[in-house]
C-alpha positions in Angstrom: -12.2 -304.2 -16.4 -9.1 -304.0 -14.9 -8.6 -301.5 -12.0 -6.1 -298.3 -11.9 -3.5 -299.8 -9.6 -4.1 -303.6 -11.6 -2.9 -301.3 -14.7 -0.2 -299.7 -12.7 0.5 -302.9 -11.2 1.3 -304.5 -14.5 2.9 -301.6 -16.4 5.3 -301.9 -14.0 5.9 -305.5 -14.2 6.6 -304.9 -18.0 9.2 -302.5 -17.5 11.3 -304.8 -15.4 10.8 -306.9 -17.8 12.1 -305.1 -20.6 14.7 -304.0 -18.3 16.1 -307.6 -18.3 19.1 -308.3 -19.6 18.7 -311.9 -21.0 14.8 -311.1 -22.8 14.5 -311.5 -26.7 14.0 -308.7 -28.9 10.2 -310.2 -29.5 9.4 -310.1 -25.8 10.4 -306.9 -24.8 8.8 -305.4 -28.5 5.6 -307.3 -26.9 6.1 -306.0 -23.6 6.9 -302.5 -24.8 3.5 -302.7 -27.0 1.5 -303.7 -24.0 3.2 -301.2 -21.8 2.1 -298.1 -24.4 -1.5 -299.3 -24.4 -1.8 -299.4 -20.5 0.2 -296.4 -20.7 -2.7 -294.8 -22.2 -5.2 -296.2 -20.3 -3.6 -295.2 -16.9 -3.5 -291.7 -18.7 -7.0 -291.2 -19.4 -8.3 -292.6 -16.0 -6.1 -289.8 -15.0 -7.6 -287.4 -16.9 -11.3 -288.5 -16.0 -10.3 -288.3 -12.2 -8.8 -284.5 -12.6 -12.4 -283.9 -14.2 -13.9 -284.9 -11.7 -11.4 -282.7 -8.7 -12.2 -280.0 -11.2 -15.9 -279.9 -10.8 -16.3 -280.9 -7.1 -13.4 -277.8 -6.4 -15.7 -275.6 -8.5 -19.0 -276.5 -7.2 -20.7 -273.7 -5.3 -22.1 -274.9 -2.0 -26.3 -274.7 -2.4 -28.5 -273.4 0.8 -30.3 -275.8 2.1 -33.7 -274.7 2.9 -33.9 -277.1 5.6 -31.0 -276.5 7.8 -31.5 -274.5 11.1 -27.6 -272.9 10.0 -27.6 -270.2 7.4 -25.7 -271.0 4.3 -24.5 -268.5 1.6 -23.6 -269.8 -1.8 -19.6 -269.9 -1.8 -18.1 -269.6 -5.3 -15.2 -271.3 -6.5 -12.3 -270.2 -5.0 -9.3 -272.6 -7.3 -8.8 -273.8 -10.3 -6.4 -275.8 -10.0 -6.1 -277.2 -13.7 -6.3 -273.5 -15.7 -4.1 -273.4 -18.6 -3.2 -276.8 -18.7 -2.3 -277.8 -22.2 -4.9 -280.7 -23.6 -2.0 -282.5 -24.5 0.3 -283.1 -22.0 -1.8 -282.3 -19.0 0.9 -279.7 -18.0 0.8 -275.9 -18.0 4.3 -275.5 -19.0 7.5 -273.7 -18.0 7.4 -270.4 -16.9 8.2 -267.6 -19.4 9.8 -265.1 -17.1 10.5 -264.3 -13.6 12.1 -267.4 -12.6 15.4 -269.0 -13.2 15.1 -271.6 -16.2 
């Protein structure tokens, strides 16, 4: 398996490619097909890795019996990926308040 920046790496190899003046209509319909699929890929590693910001930003901090400093339990303070649409991974335009 290919790393994040491998995929990166390579999707943007492919759009220099298609990007070329002189490639045939086959290549760059190849190129464009393997550029969607990494595309996607890239997009759910993505996704995985703001799961995982998400739970260590809301992750209370435990006591710890052991430890000669006092701990309190310290709840989440932000959520950083609230009302993010499933789709696009965005939370949109605002709907008032701000010039558009």
């Amino acid at each position: 398996m290919k790393s994040f920046e491998e995929n990166l790496s390579r999707l943007e190899e492919l759009t220099a490619n298609i990007r070329k003046q002189d490639i045939s209509l086959e290549d760059a319909l190849a190129s464009f097909e393997e550029g969607i699929k990494l595309a996607k890929t890239l997009e759910k590693d993505i996704e995985k890795i703001e799961g995982k910001i998400q739970i260590l930003m809301n992750q209370p901090v435990k006591a710890d019996p052991g430890s000669p400093v006092p701990q309190i339990n310290i709840e989440p303070q932000l959520d950083l990926f609230s009302g993010a649409d499933a789709a696009t991974g965005s939370a949109g335009a605002p709907t008032e308040g701000l010039r558009q």
